[in-house]
C-alpha positions, 0 to 999 in steps of 0.5 A, spaced: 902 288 847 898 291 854 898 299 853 902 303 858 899 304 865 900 310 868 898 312 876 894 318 877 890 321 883 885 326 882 883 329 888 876 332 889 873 338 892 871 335 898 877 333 899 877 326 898 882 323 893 881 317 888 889 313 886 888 308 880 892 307 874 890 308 866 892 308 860 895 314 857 890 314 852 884 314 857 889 320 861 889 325 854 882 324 854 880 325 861 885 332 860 880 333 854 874 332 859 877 337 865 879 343 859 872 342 856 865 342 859 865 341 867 860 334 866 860 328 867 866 322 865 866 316 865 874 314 866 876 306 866 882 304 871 886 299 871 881 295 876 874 297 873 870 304 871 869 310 875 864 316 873 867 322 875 863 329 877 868 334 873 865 340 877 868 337 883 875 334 881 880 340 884 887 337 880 889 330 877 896 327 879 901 325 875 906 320 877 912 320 874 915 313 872 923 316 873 927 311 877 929 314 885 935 312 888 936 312 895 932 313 900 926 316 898 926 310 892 
């Protein structure tokens, strides 16, 4: 049985934006990461690994999985 994937997008301070999708351990961790120290952090998405300058991330979007009807769906 596969670990549940969850999308996020983490946007930077520069602007640029980074979508992937991880696991809701490797999520926890990287929140522990952003709380803790503003070093270095290796974060595993669903296809490959980033390394991520904390002191550069300006905020962590996480979707929701709640179905949508209508026409936003």
């Amino acid at each position: 049985m596969s670990a549940k994937l969850v999308k996020l997008t983490i946007a930077f301070a520069g602007g640029q934006l980074l979508a992937g999708r991880v696991t809701e351990d490797d999520l926890r961790m990287l929140r522990a990461a952003l709380a803790g120290d503003r070093g270095v952090h290796e974060l595993a998405l669903e296809d490959g690994t980033v390394t991520l300058d904390l002191a550069q991330v300006a905020y962590v979007r996480v979707d929701s999985d709640e179905p949508r009807v209508g026409f936003g769906a």
